[in-house]
C-alpha positions as CSV (number, residue, x, y, z in Angstrom):
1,X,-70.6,71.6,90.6
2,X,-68.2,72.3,88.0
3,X,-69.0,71.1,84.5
4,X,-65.9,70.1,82.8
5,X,-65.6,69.7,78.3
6,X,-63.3,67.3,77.3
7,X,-60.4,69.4,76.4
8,X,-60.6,70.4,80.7
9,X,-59.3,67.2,81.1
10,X,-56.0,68.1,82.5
11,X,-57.6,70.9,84.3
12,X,-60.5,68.3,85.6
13,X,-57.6,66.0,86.8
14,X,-55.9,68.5,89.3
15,X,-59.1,70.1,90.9
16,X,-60.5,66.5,91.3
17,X,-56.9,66.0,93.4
18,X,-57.8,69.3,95.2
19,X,-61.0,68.4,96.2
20,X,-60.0,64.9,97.5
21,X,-57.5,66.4,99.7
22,X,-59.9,68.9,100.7
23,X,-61.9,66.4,101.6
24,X,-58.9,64.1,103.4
25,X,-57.7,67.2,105.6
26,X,-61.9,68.0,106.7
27,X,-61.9,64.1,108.2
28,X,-58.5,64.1,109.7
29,X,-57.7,67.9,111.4
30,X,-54.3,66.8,111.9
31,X,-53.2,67.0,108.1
32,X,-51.7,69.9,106.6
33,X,-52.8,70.4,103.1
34,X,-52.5,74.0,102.5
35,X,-48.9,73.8,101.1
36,X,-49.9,70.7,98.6
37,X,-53.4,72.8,97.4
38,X,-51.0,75.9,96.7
39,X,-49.0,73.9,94.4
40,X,-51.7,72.1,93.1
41,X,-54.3,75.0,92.3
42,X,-51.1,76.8,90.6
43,X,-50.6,74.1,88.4
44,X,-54.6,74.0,87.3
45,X,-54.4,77.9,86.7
46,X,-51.6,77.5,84.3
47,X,-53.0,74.8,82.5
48,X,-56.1,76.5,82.2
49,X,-54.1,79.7,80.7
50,X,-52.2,77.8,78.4
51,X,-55.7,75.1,77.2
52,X,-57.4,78.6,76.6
53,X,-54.7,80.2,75.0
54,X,-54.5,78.0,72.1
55,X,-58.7,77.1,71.8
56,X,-59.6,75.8,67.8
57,X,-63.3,77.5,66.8
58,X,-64.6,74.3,67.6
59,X,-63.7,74.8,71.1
60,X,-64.7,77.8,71.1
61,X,-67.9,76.5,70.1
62,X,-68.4,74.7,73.3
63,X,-67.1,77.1,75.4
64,X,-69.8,79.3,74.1
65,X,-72.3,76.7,74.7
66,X,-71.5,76.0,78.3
67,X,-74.4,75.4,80.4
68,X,-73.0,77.6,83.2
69,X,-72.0,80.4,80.9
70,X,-73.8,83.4,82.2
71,X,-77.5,84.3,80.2
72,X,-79.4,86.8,79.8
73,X,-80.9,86.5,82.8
74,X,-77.9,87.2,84.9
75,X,-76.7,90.2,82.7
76,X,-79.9,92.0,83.5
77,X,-79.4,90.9,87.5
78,X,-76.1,92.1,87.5
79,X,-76.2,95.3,85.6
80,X,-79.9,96.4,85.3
81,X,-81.7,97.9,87.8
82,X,-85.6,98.7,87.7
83,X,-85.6,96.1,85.3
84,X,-89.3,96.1,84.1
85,X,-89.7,93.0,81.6
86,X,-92.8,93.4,79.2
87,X,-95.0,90.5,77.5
88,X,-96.7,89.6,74.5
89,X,-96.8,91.1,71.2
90,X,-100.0,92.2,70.8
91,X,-100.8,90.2,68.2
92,X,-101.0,86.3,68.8
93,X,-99.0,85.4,72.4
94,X,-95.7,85.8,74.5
95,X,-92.7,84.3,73.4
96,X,-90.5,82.8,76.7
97,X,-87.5,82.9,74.8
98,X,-86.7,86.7,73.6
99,X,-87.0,88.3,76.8
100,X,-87.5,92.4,76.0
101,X,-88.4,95.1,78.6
102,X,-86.8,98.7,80.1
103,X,-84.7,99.2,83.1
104,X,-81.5,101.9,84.1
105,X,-77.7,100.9,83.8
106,X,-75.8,103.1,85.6
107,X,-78.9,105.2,85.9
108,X,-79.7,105.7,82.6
109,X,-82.9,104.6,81.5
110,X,-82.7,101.5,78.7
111,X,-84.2,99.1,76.3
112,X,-83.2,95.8,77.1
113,X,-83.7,92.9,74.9
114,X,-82.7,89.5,74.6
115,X,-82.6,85.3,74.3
116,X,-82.8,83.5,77.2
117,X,-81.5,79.9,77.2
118,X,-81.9,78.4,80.7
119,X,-79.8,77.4,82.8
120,X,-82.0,73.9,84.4
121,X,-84.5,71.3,82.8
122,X,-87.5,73.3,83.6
123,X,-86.0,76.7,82.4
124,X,-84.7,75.5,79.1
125,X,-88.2,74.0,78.7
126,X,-89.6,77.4,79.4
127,X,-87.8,79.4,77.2
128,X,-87.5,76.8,74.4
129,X,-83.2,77.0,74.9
130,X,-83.5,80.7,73.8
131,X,-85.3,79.9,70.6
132,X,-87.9,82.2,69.8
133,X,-91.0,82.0,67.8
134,X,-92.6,85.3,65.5
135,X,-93.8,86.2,68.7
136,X,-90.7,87.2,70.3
137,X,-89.6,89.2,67.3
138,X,-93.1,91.1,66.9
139,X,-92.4,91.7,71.2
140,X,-88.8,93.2,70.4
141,X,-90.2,95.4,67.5
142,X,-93.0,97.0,69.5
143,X,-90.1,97.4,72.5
144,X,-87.8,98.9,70.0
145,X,-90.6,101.3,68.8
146,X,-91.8,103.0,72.8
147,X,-87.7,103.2,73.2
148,X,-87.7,104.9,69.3
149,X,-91.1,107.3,71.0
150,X,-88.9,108.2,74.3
151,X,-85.3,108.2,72.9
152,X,-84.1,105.4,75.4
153,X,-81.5,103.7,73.8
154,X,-81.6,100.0,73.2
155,X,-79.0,96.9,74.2
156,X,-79.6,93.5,72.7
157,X,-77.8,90.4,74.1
158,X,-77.7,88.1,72.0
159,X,-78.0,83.7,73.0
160,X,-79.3,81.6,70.1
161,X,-78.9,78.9,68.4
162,X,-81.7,80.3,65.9
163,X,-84.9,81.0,65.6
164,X,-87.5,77.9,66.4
165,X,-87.9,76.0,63.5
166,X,-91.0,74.7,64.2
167,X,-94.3,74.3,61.8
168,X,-96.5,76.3,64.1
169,X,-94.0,79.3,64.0
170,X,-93.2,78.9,60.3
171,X,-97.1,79.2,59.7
172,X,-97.2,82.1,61.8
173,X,-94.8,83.8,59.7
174,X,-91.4,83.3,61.4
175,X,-89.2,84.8,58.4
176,X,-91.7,87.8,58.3
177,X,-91.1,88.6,62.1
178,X,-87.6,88.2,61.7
179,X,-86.9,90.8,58.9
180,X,-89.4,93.3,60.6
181,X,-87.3,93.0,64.3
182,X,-84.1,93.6,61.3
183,X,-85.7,96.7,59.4
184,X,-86.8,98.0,63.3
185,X,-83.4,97.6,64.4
186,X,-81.9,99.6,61.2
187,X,-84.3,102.1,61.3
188,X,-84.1,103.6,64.9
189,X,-83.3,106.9,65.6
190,X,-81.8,106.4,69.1
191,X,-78.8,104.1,69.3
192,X,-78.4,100.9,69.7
193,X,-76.0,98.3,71.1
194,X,-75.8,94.4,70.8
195,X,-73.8,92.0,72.6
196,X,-72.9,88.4,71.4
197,X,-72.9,86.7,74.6
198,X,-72.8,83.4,73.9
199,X,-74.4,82.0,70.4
200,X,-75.1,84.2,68.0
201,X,-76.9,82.2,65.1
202,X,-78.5,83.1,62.0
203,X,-81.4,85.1,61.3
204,X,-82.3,84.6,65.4
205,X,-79.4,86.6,66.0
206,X,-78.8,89.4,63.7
207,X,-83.4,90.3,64.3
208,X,-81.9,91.9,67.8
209,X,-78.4,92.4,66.7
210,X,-78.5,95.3,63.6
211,X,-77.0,97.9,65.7
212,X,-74.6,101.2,65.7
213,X,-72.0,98.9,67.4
214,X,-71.9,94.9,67.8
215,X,-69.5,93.7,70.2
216,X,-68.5,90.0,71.2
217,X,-67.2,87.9,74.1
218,X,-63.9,86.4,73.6
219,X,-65.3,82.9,73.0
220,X,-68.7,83.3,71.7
221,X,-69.8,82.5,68.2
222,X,-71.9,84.6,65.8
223,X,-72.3,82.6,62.6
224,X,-75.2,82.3,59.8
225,X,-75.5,78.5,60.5
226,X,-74.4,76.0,63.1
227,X,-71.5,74.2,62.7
228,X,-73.7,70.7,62.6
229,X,-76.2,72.8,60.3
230,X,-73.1,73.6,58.2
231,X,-71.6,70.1,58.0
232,X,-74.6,68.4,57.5
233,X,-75.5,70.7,54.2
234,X,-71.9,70.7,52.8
235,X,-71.0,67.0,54.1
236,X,-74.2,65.4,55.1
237,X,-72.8,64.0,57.8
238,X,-73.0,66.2,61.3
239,X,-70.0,64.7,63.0
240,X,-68.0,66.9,60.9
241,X,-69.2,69.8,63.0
242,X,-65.6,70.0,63.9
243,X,-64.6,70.4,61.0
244,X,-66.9,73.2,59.6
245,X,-66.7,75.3,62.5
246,X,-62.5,75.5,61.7
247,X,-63.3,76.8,58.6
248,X,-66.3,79.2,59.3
249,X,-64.5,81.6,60.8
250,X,-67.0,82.1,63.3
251,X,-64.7,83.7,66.0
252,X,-64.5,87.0,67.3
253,X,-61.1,87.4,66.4
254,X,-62.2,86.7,62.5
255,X,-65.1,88.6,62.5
256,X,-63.4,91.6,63.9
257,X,-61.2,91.1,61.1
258,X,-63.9,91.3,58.6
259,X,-65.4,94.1,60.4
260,X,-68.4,92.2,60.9
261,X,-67.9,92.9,64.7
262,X,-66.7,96.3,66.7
263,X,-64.9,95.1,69.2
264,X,-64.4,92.4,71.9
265,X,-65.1,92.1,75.1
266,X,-62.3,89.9,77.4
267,X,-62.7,86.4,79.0
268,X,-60.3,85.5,81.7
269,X,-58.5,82.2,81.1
270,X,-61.3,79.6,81.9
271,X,-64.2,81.3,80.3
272,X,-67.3,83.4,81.1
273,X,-68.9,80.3,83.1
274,X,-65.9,80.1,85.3
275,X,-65.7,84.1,85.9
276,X,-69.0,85.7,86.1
277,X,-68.4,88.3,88.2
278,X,-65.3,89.9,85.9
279,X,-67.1,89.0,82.8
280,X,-69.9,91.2,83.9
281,X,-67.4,94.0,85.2
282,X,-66.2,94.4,81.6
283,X,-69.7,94.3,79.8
284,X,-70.1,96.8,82.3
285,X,-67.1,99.0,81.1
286,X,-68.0,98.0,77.4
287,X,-71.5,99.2,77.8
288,X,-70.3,102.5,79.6
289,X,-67.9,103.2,76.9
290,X,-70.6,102.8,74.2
291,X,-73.6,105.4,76.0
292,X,-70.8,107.7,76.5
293,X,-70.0,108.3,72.8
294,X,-73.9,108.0,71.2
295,X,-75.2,109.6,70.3
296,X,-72.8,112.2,71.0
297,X,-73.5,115.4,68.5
298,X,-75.6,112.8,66.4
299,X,-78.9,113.4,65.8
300,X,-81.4,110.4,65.1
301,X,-80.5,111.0,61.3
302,X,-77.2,110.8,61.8
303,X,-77.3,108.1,64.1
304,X,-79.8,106.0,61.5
305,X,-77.1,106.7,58.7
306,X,-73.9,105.6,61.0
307,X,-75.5,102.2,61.4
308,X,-76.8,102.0,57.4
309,X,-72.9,102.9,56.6
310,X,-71.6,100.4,58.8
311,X,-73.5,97.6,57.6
312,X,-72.9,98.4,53.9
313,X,-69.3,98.8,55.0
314,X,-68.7,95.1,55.9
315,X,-66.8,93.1,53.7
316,X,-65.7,96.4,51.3
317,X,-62.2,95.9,52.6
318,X,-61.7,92.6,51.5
319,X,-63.5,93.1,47.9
């Protein structure tokens, strides 16, 4: 069933009608409804175009927090195959909520890593809503260093709210794992790829998401703090949520402004959660596009140095 946020509301409105007379012609053969659902289902397309058209960052925000938004999970079922996940870091335990293992897109062998949120009770439960604890990071570093040993290059899809901020992973040295998955990511010598698929927040994010390009879904987020995070620091009051996300500029259209981004990756009108199939057609394309041109004549200096440049690079333009 359709989950609807409240700025759907028109759109919820005319498929409820469509349903009902859906329903109305399945008891009563005799009743024509097809010419009624034509008009009906036209009308709900172009209000969805035009309520998506015109979405503020805090809707945005939402969208990119739909519970039917495509995870991880289904990015590595629709374009991975031989995917071979891999578990534990060696160290302490496994971490549920950065997934990490190798697989072949299009073919080609790959690293894949990544949050995974959930998408029911028990599976949010499981992997903490794509929070991970020191354990995930320490997982991704010793992932990124076999793909580093067989030059396979590495995608990251990034789906966080944040690391866990819990006691037991703060005592286990949360910051520490964080900034080693960071330094990892910067200092491969194969390339690397991330993909802001839904949230991309904080220091949880950017651990997988150091890479020779970063590219974004139309209406995720990438941020250094949640908007309630935000609004609760500068206003101490977390209903203002709204209010920080306007001004965060926490788009992909403003970060592709500031260069913090490389590019973005289309949503049709509706949003990922509504179109999984063509949402996963142009990460496809997007992905393709990216193994065809690295490492290209780069070697693993070279490729090291593009991604050092392109960090350093970010925010020169506007200094």
């Amino acid at each position: 069933m359709q989950t609807y946020l409240d700025f759907e509301k028109p759109v919820a409105d005319l498929e409820g009608k469509i349903a009902e007379l859906k329903s109305l012609a399945s008891s009563d053969q005799a009743v024509s409804i097809d010419e009624e659902v034509a008009r009906l289902s036209a009308r709900a397309e172009e209000a969805l175009v035009d309520i998506y058209r015109r979405l503020t960052p805090w809707q945005k925000t939402q969208v990119a927090r739909h519970p039917q938004r495509p995870h991880f999970s289904d990015y590595v079922q629709g374009l991975i195959t031989e995917w071979t996940p891999l578990a534990g870091d060696r160290k302490f335990a496994e971490d549920s909520a950065l997934q990490a293992g190798f697989g072949r897109f299009n073919g080609q062998p790959v690293a894949i890593l990544g949050q995974e949120k959930g998408s029911s009770t028990e599976t949010r439960l499981k992997h903490n809503f794509g929070m991970a604890r020191p354990e995930g990071y320490r997982k991704a570093v010793r992932i990124m260093e076999m793909a580093n040993r067989f030059d396979i290059p590495v995608i990251s899809f990034v789906d966080t709210a944040g690391a866990f901020p819990g006691i037991d992973a703060e005592e286990r040295g949360q910051a520490e794992a964080i900034a080693r998955s960071t330094e990892k990511s910067l200092e491969l010598g194969v390339p690397n790829l991330a993909i802001i698929i839904g949230e991309g927040g904080s220091g949880g994010a950017i651990a997988i998401a150091t890479a020779n390009r970063v590219l974004m879904l139309e209406n995720a987020i990438y941020s250094v703090i949640s908007p309630e995070a935000g609004a609760s620091i500068l206003w101490r009051d977390a209903a203002k949520a709204q209010d920080a996300a306007n001004n965060m500029k926490i788009t992909a259209a403003d970060l592709l402004g500031f260069g913090v981004i490389d590019g973005i990756i289309p949503e049709p009108p509706g949003g990922a959660h509504r179109h999984h199939d063509e949402v996963m057609v142009a990460t496809s394309r997007a992905m393709t596009q990216f193994l065809a041109e690295f490492p290209g004549s780069r070697n693993r200096l070279e490729i090291r140095e593009h991604r050092r440049e392109k960090f350093l690079a970010i925010g020169s333009a506007l200094s």
